[in-house]
C-alpha positions in Angstrom: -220.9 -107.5 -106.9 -218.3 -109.6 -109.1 -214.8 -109.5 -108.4 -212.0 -110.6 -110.6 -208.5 -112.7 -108.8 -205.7 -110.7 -109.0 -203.7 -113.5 -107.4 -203.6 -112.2 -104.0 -205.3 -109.2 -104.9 -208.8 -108.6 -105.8 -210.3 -105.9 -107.8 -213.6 -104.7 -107.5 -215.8 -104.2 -110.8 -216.3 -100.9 -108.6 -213.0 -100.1 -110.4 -214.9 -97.8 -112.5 -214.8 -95.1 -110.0 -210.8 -95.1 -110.3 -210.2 -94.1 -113.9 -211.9 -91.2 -112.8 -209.7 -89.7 -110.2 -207.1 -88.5 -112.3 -208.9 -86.3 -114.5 -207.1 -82.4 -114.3 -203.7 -84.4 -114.2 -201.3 -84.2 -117.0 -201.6 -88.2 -117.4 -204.8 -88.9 -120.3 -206.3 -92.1 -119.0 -208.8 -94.0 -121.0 -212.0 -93.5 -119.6 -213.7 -96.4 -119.4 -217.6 -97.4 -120.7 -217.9 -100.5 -119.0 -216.4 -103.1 -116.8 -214.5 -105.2 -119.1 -212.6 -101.7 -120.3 -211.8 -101.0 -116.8 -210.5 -104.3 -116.4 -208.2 -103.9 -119.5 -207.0 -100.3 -119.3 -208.2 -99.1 -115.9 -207.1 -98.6 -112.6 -205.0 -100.8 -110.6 -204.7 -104.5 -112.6 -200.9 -104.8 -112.5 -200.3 -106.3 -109.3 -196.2 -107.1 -108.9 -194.6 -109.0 -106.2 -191.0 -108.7 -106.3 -190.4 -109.3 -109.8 -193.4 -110.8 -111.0 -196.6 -109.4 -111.8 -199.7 -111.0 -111.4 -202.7 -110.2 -114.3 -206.2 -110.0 -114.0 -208.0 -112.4 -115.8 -211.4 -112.1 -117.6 -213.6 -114.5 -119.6 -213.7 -111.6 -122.6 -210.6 -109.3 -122.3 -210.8 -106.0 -124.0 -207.6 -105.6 -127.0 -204.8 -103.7 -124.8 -204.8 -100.1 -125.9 -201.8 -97.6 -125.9 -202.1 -94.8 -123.6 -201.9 -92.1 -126.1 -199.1 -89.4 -124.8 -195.3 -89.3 -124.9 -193.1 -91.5 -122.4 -192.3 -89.6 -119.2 -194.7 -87.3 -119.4 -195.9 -88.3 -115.8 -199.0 -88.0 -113.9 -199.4 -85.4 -111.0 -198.7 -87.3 -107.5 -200.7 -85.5 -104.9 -198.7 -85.7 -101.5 -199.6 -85.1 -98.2 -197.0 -84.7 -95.2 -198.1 -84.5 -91.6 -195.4 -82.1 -89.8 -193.5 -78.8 -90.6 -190.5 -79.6 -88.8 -187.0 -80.2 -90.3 -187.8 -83.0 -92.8 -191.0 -81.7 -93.8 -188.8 -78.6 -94.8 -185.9 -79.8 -96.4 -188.9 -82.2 -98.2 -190.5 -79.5 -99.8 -187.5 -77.7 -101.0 -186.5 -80.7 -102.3 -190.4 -81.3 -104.0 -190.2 -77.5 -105.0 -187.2 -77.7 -107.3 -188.0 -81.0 -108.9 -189.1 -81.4 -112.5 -191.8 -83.9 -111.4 -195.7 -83.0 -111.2 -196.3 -83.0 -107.5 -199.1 -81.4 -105.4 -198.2 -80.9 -102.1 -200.2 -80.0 -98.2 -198.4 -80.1 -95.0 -200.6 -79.7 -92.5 -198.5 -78.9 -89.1 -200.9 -79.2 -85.3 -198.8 -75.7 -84.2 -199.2 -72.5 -85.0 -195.5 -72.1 -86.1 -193.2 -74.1 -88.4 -190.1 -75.9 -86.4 -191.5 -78.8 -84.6 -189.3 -79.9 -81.3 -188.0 -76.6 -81.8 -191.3 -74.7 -81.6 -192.8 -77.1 -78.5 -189.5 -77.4 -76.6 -189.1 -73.7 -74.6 -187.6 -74.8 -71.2 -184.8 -73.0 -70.1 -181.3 -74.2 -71.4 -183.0 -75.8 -74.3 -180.4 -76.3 -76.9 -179.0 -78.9 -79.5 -176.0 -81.3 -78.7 -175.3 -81.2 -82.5 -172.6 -78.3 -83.2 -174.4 -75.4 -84.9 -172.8 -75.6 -88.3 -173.9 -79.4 -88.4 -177.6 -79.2 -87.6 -178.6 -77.2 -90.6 -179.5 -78.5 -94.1 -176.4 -79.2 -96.5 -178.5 -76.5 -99.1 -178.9 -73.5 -96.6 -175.7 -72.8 -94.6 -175.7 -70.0 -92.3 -173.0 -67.9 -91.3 -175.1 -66.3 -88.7 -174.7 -68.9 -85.7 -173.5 -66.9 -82.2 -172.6 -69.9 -80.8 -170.9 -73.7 -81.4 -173.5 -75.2 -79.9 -176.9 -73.4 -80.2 -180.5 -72.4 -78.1 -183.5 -73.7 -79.5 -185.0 -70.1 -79.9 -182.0 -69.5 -82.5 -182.7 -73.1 -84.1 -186.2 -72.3 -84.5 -185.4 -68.8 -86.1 -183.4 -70.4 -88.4 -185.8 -72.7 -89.7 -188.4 -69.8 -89.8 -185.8 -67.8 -91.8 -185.6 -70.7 -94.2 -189.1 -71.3 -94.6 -189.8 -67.4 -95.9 -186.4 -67.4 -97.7 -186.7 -70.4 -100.0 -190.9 -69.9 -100.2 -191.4 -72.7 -98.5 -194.6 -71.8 -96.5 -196.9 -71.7 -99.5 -197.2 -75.5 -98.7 -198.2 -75.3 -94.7 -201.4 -74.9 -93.3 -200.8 -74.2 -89.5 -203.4 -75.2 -86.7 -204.4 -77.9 -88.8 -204.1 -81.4 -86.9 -204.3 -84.6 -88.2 -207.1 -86.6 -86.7 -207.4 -89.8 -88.8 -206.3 -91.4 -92.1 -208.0 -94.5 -93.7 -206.2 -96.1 -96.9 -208.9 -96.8 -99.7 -208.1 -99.3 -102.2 -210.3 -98.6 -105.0 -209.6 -95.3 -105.7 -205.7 -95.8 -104.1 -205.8 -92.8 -102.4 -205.1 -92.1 -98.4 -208.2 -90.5 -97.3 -207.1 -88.0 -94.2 -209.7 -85.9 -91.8 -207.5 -82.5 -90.3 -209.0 -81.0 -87.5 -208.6 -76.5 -87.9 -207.9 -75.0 -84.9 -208.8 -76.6 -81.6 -212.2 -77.3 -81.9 -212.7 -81.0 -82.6 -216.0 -80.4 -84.7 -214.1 -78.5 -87.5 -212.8 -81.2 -89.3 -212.4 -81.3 -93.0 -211.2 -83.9 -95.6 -208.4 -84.2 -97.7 -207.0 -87.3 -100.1 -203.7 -87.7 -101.7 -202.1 -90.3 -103.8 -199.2 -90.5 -100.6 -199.2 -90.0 -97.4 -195.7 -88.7 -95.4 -195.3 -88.4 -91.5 -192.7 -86.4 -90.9 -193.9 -85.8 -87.5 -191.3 -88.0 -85.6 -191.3 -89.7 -82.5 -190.9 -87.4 -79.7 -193.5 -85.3 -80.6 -195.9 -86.4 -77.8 -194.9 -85.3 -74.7 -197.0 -87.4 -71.8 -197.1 -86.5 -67.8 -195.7 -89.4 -65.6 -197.8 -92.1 -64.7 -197.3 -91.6 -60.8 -200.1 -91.8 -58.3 -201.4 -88.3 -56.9 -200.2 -86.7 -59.8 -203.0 -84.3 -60.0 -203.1 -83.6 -55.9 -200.2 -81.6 -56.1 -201.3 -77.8 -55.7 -198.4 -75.9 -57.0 -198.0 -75.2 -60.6 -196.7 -78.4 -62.2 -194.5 -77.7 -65.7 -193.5 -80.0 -68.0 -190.1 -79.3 -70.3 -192.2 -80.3 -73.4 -194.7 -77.8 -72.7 -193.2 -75.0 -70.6 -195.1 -72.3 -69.1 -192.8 -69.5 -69.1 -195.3 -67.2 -66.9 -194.6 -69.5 -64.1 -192.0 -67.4 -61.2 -189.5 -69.6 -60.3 -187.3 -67.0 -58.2 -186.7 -67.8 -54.8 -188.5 -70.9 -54.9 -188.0 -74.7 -54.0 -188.5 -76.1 -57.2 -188.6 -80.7 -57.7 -187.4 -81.7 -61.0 -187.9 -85.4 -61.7 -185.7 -86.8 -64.4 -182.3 -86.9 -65.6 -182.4 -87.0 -69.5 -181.3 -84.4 -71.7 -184.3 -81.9 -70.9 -183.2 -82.1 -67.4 -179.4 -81.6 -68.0 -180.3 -78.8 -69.6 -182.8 -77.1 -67.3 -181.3 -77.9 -64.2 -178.0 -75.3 -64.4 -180.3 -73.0 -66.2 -182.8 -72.5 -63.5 -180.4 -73.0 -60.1 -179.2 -69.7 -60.0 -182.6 -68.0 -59.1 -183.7 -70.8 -57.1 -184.0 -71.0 -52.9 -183.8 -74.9 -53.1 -184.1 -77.4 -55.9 -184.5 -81.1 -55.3 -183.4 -83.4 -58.3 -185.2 -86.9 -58.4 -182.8 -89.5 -60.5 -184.3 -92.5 -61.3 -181.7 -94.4 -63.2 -178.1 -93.8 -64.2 -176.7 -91.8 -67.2 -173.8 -90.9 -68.7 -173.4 -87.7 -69.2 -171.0 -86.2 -71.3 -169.4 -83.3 -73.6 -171.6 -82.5 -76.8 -171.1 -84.3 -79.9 -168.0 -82.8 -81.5 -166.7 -82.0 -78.8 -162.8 -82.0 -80.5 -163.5 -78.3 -82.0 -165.5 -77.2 -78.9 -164.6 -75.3 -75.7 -162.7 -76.2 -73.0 -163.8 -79.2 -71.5 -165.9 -79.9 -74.7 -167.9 -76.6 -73.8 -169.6 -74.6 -75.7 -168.1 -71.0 -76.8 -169.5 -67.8 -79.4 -167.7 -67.3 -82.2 -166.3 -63.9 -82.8 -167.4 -61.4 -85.2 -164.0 -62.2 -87.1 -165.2 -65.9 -87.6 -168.2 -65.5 -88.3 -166.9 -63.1 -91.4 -164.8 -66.1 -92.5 -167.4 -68.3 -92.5 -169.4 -65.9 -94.6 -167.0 -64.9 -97.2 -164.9 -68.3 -97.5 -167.6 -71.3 -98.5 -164.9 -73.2 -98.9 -162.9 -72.9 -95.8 -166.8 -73.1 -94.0 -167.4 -76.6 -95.9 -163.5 -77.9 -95.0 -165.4 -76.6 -91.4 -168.5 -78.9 -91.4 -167.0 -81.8 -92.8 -164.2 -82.1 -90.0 -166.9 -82.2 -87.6 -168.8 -84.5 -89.5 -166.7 -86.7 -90.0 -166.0 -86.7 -86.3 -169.5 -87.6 -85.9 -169.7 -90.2 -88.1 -166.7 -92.2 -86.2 -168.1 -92.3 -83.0 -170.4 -95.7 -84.1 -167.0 -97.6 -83.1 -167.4 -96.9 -79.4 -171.0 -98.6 -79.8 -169.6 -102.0 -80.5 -169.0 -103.8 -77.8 -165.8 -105.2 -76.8 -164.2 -102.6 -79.1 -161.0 -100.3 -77.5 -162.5 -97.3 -79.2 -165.8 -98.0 -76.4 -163.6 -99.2 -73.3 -161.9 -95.9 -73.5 -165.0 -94.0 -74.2 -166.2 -95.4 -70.8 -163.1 -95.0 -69.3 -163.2 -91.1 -70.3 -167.0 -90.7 -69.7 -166.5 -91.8 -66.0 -163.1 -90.0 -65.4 -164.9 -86.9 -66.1 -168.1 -87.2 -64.5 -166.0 -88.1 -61.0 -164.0 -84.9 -61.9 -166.8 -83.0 -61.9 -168.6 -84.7 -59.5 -165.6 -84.3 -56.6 -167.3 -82.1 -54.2 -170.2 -84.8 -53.7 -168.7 -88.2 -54.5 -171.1 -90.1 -53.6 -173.4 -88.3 -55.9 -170.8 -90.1 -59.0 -171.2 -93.3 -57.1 -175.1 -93.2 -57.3 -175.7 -92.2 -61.1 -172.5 -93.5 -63.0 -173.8 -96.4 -65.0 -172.2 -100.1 -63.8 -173.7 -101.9 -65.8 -173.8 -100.5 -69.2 -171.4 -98.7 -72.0 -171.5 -95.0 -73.0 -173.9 -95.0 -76.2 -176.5 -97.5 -74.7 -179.2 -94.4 -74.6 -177.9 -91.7 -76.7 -175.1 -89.9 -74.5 -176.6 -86.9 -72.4 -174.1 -83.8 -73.2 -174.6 -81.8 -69.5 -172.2 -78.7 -69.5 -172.7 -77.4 -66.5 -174.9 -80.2 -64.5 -172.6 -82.5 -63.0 -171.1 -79.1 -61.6 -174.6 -78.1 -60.4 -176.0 -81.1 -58.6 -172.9 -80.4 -56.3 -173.8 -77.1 -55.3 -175.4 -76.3 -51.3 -178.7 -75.4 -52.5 -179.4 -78.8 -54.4 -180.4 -82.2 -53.0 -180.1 -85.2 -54.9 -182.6 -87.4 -54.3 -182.1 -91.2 -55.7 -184.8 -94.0 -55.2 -188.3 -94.6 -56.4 -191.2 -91.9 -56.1 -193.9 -93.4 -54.5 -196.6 -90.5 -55.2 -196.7 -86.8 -55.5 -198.7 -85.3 -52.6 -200.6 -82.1 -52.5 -197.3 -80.3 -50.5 -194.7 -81.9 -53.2 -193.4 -85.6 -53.6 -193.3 -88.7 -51.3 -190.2 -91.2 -52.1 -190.8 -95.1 -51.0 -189.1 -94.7 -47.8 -191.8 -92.3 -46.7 -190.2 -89.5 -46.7 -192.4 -86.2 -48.3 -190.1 -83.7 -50.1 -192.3 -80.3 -50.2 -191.8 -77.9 -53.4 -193.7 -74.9 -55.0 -192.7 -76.3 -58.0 -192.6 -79.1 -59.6 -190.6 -79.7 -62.8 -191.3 -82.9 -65.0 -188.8 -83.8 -67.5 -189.9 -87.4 -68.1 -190.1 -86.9 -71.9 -192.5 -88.5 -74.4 -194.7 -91.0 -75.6 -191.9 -93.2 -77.9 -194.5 -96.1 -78.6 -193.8 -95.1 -81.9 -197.9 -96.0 -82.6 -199.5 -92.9 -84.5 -202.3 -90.8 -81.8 -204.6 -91.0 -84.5 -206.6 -93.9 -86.3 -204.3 -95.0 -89.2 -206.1 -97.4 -91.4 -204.6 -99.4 -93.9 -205.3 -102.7 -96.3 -207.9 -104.8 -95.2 -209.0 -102.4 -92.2 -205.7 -103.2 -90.4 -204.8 -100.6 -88.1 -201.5 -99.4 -87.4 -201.4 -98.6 -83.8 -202.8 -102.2 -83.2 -200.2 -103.4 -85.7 -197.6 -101.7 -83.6 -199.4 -102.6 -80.2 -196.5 -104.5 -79.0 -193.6 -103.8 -81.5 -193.2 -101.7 -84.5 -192.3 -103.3 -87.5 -191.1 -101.2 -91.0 -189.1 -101.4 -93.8 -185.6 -100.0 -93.2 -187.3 -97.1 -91.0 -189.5 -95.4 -94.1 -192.2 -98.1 -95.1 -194.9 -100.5 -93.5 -196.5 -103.6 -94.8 -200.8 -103.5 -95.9 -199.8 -99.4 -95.3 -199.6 -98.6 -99.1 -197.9 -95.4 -100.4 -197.2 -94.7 -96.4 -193.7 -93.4 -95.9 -192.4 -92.0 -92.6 -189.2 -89.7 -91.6 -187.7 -90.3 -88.5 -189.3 -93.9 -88.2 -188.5 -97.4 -85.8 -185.3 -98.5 -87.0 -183.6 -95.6 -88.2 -179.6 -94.6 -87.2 -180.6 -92.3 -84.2 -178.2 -93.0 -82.1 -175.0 -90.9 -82.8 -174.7 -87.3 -85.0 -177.1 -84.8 -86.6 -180.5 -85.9 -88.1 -180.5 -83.6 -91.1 -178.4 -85.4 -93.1 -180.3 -88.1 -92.8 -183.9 -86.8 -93.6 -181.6 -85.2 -96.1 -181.2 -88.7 -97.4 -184.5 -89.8 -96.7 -185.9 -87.0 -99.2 -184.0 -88.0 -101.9 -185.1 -91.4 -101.5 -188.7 -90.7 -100.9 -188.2 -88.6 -104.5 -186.9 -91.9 -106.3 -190.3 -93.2 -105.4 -192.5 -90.3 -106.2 -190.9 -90.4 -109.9 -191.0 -94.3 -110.5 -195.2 -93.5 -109.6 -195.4 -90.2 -111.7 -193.1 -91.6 -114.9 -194.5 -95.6 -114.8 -197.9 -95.1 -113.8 -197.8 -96.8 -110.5 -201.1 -96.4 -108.3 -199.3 -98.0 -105.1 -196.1 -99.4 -103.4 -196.0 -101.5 -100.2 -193.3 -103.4 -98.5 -193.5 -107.3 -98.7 -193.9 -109.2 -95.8 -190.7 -111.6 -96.7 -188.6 -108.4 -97.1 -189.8 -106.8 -93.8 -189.4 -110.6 -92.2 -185.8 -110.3 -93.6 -184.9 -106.6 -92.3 -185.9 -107.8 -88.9 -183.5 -110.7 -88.6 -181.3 -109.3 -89.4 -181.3 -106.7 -87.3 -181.8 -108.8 -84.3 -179.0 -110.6 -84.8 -176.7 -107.6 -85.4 -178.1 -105.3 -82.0 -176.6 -107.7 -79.6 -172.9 -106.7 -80.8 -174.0 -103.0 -79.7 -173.9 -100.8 -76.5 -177.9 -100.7 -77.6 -178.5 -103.9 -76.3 -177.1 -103.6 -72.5 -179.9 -103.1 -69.9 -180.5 -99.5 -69.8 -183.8 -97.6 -70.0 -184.2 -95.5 -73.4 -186.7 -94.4 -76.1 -184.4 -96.6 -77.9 -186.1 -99.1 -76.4 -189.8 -97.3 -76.1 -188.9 -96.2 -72.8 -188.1 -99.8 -71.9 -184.9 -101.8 -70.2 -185.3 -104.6 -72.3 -187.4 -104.1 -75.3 -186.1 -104.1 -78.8 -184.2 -101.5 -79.9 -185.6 -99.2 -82.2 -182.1 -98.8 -84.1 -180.5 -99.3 -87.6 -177.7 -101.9 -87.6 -175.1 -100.3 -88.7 -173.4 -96.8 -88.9 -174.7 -93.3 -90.4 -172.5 -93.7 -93.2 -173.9 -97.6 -93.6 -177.4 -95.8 -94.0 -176.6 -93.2 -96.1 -175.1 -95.5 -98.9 -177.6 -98.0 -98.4 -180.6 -95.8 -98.9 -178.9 -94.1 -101.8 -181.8 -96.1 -104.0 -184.7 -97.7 -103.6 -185.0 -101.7 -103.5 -188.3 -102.2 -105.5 -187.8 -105.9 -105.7 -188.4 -105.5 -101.9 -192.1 -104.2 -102.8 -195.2 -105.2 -104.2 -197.0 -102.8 -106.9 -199.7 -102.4 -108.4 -200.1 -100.1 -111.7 -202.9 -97.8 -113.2 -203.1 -100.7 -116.3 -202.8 -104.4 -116.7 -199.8 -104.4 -118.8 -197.1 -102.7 -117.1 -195.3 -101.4 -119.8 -198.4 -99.3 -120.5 -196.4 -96.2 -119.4 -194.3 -96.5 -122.8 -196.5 -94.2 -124.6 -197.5 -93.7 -128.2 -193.7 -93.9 -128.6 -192.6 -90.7 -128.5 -190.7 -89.0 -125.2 -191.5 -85.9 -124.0 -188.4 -84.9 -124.3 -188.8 -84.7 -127.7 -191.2 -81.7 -126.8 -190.4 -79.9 -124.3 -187.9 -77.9 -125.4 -184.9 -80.1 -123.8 -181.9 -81.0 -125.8 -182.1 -83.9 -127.9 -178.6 -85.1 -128.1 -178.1 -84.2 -124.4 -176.0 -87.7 -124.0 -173.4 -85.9 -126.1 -172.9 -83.4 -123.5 -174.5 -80.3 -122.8 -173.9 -77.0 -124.0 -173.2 -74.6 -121.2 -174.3 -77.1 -118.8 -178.3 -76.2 -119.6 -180.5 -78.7 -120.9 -182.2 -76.7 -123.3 -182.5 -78.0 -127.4 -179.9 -75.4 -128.9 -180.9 -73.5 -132.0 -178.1 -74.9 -134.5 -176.9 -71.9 -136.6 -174.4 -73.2 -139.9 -172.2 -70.0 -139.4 -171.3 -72.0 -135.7 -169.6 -74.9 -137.4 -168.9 -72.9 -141.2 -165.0 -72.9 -140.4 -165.5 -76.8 -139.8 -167.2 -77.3 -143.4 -165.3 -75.5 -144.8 -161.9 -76.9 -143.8 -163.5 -80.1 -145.0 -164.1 -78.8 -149.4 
């Protein structure tokens, strides 16, 4: 079959087939009778890099023709997101009470809404985040019992959202998906979602763009340690905790010393005959993140009935709330800078108060206080409670490398077997970043070969040959110090600029240029080595790693947050649903002009609605009148 250069695209007379896919939207393409009309008014001939747009050329071109419809009318965008956590959520409200034409499906693998906060049940489970600040700007609740809160109350509040704001007419639960290939002739992602668990009910879906919101620790993975499986005690994992399991009275082995296992470890001791802690590698652990209006000690505390009132009744006084803690969030980045006096007396703190706490075992302070890296190299480990609890009689600390777990418990490398009835592993996820499932892009690349080694994206949302592929929560992001939701807050909004500029202009597809992604990374390499990130200590920062490259954004929240505030399209390469990219200009007419909006709205609006008033003379009589 012919093809016809696009420069360094090429477009298939099977073009034909494209026109066709957007029949039932609001948008009235041209269908076409042959080739050449395809070629000329079609699908996908507009092919921009940066600033300059390549155009098909053809022995006989078809006369352009205008696309017969009012400007900004828009096309219908068909989305699909792979998730219903937070940023799923907060995207749909956000898609839900927009004026554009979207169609969206989020298809979520559980059979609840809430992501982490649905899989993560272990005992103590809770967020370091203060209450008040890991909730969406849009939905404030008055109803937190506590400054720091439990997982169970997170996840009720995301539930309570969801039916509150309507939000679940969107999610299909139990629906997993299993593979997404990118086609570009009809420039649609073309997705198979697995219902329920049986792997032979699969069904297909398409969208114009495809959205993982599913983040990166989503996929918790057992420990690659020998004799794993020999063990015949129940073995739990904090990602996926079976709560049926008794642990009263027993000798329970916990291996890890992340934030799961801060949190589980004081939780479970008190009904425990013996537990046995396994520390691998040295941690700081620390008070929560704004820990200035916490407890004592940076603790956490319930508010009182009293407060809670306040918060309800004042909005004001609540907002003057979040934003002090906020803003106490967002000035921690200056202890990650090394050399800076804000980190030596982070570090100087940190360690104080780990040997305070630690007093009654010193040595135990000596063994797992970091030497040879600053607080903020992995994302501080807030531990109220288990500094305190790895001193108590009925717990042994056990440091060194685990050489295999035996059928009676776990065998360190000086040959020593510790016996359990339990064992406990908080080793957390798979952070490879590399999707479980086949993602296909251009050209048949594949992304988790693409990311086989390192990821690579565009400023955390967007990948190169992966077109109209945006991602929440990706490599690269500002992870390492205060809440995520205002920053899949931000994410949405930007993810919205993009959805319009397709709808409004006709694009059929965005994708990062290589130069621009080329640029993001070298400059990023260059800046991590001025940050805690880049000292030697293992973290999903790093994919789990000592030395890899960190995952991280260079710069502050706040350095994100203005910097996302639009979207570079110079930085991408486009392609539109005509050759002439201005085809999106209509038959001259907006569609404001009839829609019932106002028509002199840049003269202000009349009580703030943008609706076309219904001019009466007896308004403006005294005004005439004045002038005879």
């Amino acid at each position: 079959m012919g093809s016809i250069e696009l420069g360094s695209v090429v477009v298939e007379e099977q073009a034909l087939d494209t026109v066709s896919q957007t029949k039932g939207t609001k948008a009235k393409y041209v269908e076409a009778a042959n080739v050449e009309d395809v070629l000329t008014n079609g699908c996908c001939h507009g092919h921009v890099s940066g600033n300059k747009v390549e155009k098909a050329t053809a022995t006989e071109e078809e006369p352009y023709k205008i696309l017969e419809e009012p400007n900004r009318r828009g096309r219908k965008i068909r989305v699909i997101t792979i998730g219903a956590g937070a940023s799923a959520l907060n995207f749909a409200h956000d898609i839900d009470t927009s004026p554009l034409d979207i169609e969206l499906a989020i298809y979520e693998k559980n059979p609840e809404i809430g992501g982490t906060w649905y899989e993560n049940r272990y005992p103590g489970c809770a967020c370091d985040i203060p209450s008040v600040n890991y909730q969406l700007s849009w939905a404030p609740s008055a109803h937190w019992s506590s400054y720091y809160s439990s997982a169970p109350q997170i996840l009720q509040y995301f539930k309570t959202l969801a039916d509150d704001y309507k939000l679940r007419k969107y999610i299909k639960l139990s629906h997993r998906v299993v593979g997404a290939t990118w086609s570009e002739e009809t420039q649609e992602w073309h997705v198979k979602i697995q219902r329920g668990d049986n792997p032979e009910d699969v069904i297909d879906d398409k969208c114009n763009v495809l959205v993982n919101a599913s983040g990166v620790l989503n996929k918790w993975k057992w420990p690659t340690i020998k004799g794993r499986e020999s063990f015949r005690g129940p073995m739990l994992h904090s990602a996926n905790w079976d709560s049926n399991v008794d642990l009263r009275g027993k000798t329970v082995a916990i291996i890890g010393s992340g934030s799961s296992a801060v949190q589980i470890v004081p939780n479970i001791l008190p009904e425990l005959k013996n537990l046995k802690c396994f520390i691998r590698s040295t941690s700081w652990v620390t008070a929560g993140f704004g820990s200035n209006f916490a407890g004592k000690n940076g603790g956490n505390f319930d508010y009182t009935e009293e407060q809670k009132k306040l918060l309800a009744e004042n909005p004001e006084m609540y907002l003057k709330y979040r934003k002090n803690i906020e803003s106490e969030l967002n000035s921690r980045f200056r202890f990650i800078l090394n050399g800076s006096p804000e980190q030596a007396t982070a570090r100087a703190f940190a360690e104080k108060e780990m040997r305070r706490k630690l007093e009654k075992k010193p040595w135990i302070a000596d063994a797992i206080v970091p030497k040879d890296f600053a607080v903020g190299c992995r994302r501080p480990t807030p531990g109220n409670g288990y500094l305190e609890a790895l001193c108590e009689d009925n717990v042994d600390v056990i440091q060194g490398t685990i050489k295999e777990i035996t059928e009676k418990g776990i065998r360190t490398s000086d040959g020593i077997e510790h016996e359990a009835d339990i064992i406990v592993c908080a080793t957390g996820f798979d952070v490879s970043w590399k999707p479980h499932y086949p993602t296909i892009g251009r050209e048949g690349k594949s992304l988790a070969e693409e990311w086989a080694t390192v990821p690579s994206t565009y400023l955390s949302i967007t990948v190169p040959h992966f077109p109209n592929y945006l991602i929440f929560n990706g490599p690269f992001g500002p992870y390492g110090h205060g809440s995520f939701l205002p920053i899949t807050e931000v994410l949405s909004k930007h993810f919205l600029q993009m959805l319009e500029k397709m709808s409004m202009e006709h694009l059929t597809s965005f994708s990062p240029s290589e130069a621009a992604v080329a640029d993001f990374a070298e400059h990023r390499r260059t800046f991590i080595p001025r940050t805690a990130w880049s000292s030697p200590c293992r973290s999903w920062f790093k994919q789990g790693t000592v030395d890899g490259e960190v995952m991280m954004w260079p710069g502050s929240r706040v350095h994100f947050f203005e910097n996302m505030k639009t979207v570079r399209w110079e930085d991408y390469e486009l392609k539109y649903a005509n050759r002439n990219r201005f085809w999106y200009l209509g038959n001259g007419f907006s569609e404001r002009e009839f829609d019932g909006r106002d028509l002199s709205w840049y003269l202000g609006l009349l009580n703030g609605k943008d609706v076309q008033p219904e001019y009466v003379r007896d308004d403006i009589n005294d005004l005439l009148e004045a002038e005879s």
